[in-house]
C-alpha positions, 0 to 999 in steps of 0.5 A, a space after each residue: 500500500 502507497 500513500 502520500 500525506 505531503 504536499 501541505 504543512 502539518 499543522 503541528 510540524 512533528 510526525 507522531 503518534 497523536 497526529 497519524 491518530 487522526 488519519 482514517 487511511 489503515 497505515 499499519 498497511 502502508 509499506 511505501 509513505 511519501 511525506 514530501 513538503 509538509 515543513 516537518 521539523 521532526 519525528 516521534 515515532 514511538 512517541 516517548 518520554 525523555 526517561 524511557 529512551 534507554 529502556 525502549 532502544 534496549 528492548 528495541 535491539 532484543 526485538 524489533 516487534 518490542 516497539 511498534 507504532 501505526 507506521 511500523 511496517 513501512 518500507 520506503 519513506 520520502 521526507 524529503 523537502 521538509 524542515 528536519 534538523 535532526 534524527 535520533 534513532 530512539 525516536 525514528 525506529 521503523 523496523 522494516 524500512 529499506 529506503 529512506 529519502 531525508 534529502 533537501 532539509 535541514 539536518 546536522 545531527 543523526 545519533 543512535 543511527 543503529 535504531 533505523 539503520 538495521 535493514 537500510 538499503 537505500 539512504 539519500 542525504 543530499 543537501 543538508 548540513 551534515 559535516 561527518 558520517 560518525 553515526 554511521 559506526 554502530 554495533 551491527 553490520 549495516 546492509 547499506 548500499 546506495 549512500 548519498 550525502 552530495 551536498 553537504 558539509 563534509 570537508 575532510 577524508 576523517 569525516 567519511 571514515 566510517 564508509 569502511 564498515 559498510 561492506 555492502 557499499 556499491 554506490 556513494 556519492 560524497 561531490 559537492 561537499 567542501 571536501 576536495 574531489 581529487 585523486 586521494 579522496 577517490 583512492 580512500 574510497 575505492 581501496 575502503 570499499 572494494 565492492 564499490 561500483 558507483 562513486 560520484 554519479 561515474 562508474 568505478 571501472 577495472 581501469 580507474 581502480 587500477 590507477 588509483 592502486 597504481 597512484 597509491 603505490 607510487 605516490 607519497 600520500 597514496 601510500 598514506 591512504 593505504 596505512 590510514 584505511 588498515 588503521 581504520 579498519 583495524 581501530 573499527 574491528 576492536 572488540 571494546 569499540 564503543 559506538 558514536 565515539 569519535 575515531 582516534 585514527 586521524 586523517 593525514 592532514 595533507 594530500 596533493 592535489 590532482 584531476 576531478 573525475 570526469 564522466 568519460 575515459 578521455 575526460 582527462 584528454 579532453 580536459 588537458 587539451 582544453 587547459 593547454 589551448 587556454 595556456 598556448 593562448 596566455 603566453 602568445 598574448 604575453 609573447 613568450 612563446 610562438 610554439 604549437 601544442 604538441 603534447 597534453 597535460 593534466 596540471 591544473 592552471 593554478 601550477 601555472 601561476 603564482 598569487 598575483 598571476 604571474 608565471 611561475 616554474 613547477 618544481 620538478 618533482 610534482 613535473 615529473 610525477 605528473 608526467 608519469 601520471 599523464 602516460 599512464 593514463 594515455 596507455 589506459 585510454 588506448 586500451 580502453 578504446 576497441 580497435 
């Protein structure tokens, strides 16, 4: 059974038990539930006193029929578009849901996630206010495979940490958030979880795991990537690990830069030729040079230019490096090309 009770405000603004009283519909029916632009604040199902939290999520983890409430059996919710600034699992206990929309709202908070998490399948998150994923390390294994936070407030590698214990990841998408797109952040996630298929929206090919293991091998903060994933991996498995603690393994703090990802395999071509032209063009204007374009680059222009915009030279070693990266990536693409 579907039902959508959205598409106007809630007089009250919170989903809980007095409210869904009101409805005449059989929710204990209902498996999917669209509450979409109903300027909900926040969710309060089971409906419970301050001092009984502890006691209902314990019974809740002994059995899940222990806490029930009109909307229990649902297994799609939509709450998308509303107003909710925080989740706490002790008052957002649904059973049986398998995929939850929470995307375009206000959250910042989500504690006690193994009260929701326990059969999620799908969790959409995007545009909201999120910095970390803390709430994703809890005492169960969690079946999550489609993980979406675009959008957000994630600035650091340390604040995705948890991904490594989603051992059914196939697709994340963390763009759009503070956190630099780069090569280090596509290594962690690929190397955290290797069942991975989709990141960013692209598909993680056989040829673009290979150059991230490639680049990891070779590369001082590659090999910094790799000993911080064993860390995590390692700090997370600790028989007295406690749940929503705060991960003592930090982040190296510094990682070199390198080229987005790009939707196609000659992306990084086609991106290089494009920089190039625009390089070409700069110093003939400049009179630097009458030379034609002969070969690609993947540097980004800023390498070019200094603060104030002059030119300026590129250390030979971040050249050669960058060198090394462009070849391998132009015998990847001929090998990718059918002849």
């Amino acid at each position: 059974m579907r039902l959508d009770l959205g598409g106007q405000p809630w007089s009250v603004h919170v989903l809980r038990e007095s409210e869904l009283a009101r409805i005449e519909e059989p929710l204990e029916l209902c498996k999917q539930l669209k509450l979409s632009r109903a300027e909900l604040r926040a969710v309060q199902l089971p409906e419970l006193p301050q001092h009984s939290r502890v006691s209902a999520a314990r019974r809740y983890a002994e059995s899940s029929a222990a806490v029930k409430h009109r909307l229990h059996g649902l297994q799609q919710l939509n709450l998308s578009h509303n107003e909710i600034e925080e989740i706490d699992g002790d008052t957002f206990i649904f059973p049986s849901l398998e995929v939850l929309d929470l995307s375009h709202n206000r959250l910042h908070t989500i504690v006690n996630g193994g009260m929701f998490l326990g059969h999620l399948h799908t969790l959409k998150l995007q545009r909201n206010n999120l910095t970390n994923l803390r709430w994703l390390h809890c005492d169960m294994r969690l079946p999550l495979a489609v993980l979406d936070v675009e959008f957000n407030q994630i600035k650091a590698i340390s604040d995705i940490a948890e991904i490594v214990n989603l051992k059914n990841l196939e697709k994340f998408n963390v763009a759009s958030n503070p956190l630099d797109n780069d090569l280090s952040v596509e290594a962690f996630c690929m190397l955290g979880c290797p069942q991975l298929t989709h990141l960013n929206g692209q598909v993680v090919t056989d040829v673009a795991r290979s150059r991230a293991r490639q680049w990891c091998d070779e590369n001082a903060a590659g090999a910094a990537i790799i000993e911080y994933v064993h860390d995590l991996h390692a700090y997370y498995t600790q028989p007295s690990m406690q749940v929503e603690s705060v991960p003592a393994i930090a982040a190296p703090k510094h990682f070199p830069k390198s080229s987005p990802s790009v939707k196609d395999p000659l992306g990084y071509l086609q991106q290089s030729t494009v920089a190039l032209d625009y390089l070409m063009a700069a110093a003939r204007r400049r009179k630097h040079c009458q030379t034609k374009r002969r070969v690609n680059s993947t540097m980004a222009l800023a390498s070019f230019e200094d603060r104030h915009g002059e030119v300026k030279l590129m250390d030979w070693k971040q050249w050669s490096d960058e060198m090394r990266r462009i070849g391998r990536r132009v015998q990847e693409t001929r090998a990718s090309i059918p002849c």
